[in-house]
C-alpha atoms as one frame of an Amber mdcrd trajectory, in Angstrom:
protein
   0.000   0.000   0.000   2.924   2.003   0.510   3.125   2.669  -3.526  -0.478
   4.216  -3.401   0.496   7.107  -1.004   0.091   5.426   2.427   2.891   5.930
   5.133   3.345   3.777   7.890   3.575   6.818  10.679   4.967   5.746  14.171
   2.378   5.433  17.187   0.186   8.138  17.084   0.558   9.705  21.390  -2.905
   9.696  21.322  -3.361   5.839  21.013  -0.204   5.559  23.482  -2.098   7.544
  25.800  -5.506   5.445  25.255  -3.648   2.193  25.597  -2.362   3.697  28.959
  -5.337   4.403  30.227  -6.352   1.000  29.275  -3.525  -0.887  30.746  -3.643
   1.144  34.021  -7.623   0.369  34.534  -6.908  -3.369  34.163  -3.641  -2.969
  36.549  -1.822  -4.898  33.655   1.821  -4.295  34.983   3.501  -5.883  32.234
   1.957  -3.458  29.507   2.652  -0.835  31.529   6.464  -1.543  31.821   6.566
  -1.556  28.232   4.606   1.379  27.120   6.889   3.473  30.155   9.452   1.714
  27.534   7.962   3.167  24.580   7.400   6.626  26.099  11.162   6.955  27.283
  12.210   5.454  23.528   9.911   8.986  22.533  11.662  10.930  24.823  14.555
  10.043  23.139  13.530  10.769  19.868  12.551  14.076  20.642  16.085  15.775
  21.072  16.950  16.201  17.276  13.598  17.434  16.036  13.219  19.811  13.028
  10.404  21.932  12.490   8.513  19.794  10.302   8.468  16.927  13.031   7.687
  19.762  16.125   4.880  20.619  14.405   3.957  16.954  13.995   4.441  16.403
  17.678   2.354  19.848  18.537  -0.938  18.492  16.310  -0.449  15.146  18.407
  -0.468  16.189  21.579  -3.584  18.788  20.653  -5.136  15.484  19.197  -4.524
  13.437  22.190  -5.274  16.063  25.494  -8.935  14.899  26.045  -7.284  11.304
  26.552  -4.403  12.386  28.506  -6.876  13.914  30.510  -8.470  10.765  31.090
  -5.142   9.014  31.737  -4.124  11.457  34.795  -7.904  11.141  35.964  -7.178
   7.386  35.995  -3.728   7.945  37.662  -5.107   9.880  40.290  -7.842   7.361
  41.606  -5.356   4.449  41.308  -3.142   6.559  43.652  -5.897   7.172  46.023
  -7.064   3.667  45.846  -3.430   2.706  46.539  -3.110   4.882  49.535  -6.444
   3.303  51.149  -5.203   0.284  50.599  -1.514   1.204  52.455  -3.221   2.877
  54.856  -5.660  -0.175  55.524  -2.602  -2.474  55.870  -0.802   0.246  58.300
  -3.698  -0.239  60.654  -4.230  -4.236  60.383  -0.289  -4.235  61.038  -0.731
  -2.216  63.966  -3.743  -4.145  65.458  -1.714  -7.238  64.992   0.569  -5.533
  66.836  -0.961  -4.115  69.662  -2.950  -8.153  70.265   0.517  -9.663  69.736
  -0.725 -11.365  66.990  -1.931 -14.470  68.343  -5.263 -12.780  70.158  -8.570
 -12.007  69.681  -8.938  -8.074  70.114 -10.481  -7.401  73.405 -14.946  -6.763
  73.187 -15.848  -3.640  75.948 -18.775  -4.128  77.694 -22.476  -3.536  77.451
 -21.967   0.145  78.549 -18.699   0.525  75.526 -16.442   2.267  78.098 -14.522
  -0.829  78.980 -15.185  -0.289  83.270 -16.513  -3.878  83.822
């Protein structure tokens, strides 16, 4: 198809940024290691740009800011989920703790003030 006046173009960011989004929602660490791969690989590529490709880049990420959107929105509630979920094990660590691990937590009274 290439002789007809199609050009095989790179990943579009946009669809990088989807597939983010995407992996991140399923917690699919493996994709996620390699499109951090791909992005630093961009990063990369960026250094010798000419104006041609900077104004490539520039219609790209205009195409793709709804979905990056999206991607930080996801970010952020994985990082909150992720700090309930520390902060969940902080406290079961420290109950276990404070029983010794081996004992059933003390039940206060009838009355809930523990003078019994």
């Amino acid at each position: 198809m290439q002789g007809i006046g199609v050009r095989h173009e790179p990943t579009h960011l946009k669809e990088l940024v989807a597939e983010a989004s995407r992996a991140l929602a399923r917690l699919d660490a493996d994709r996620l290691e390699e499109l951090a791969l791909s992005c630093q690989a961009l990063n990369r590529d960026l250094k010798p740009l000419n104006q041609q490709q900077r104004a490539e880049l520039a219609r790209q990420s205009r195409e793709a800011g709804g979905d990056m959107a999206t991607f930080a929105r996801v970010l952020e509630a994985t990082r909150a989920n992720l700090n309930v979920m520390n902060r969940l094990r902080s406290l079961r660590s420290d109950q276990f703790e404070y029983t010794g691990g081996n004992a059933e937590p003390s039940v206060i009274g009838d009355r809930g003030h523990g003078d019994n």
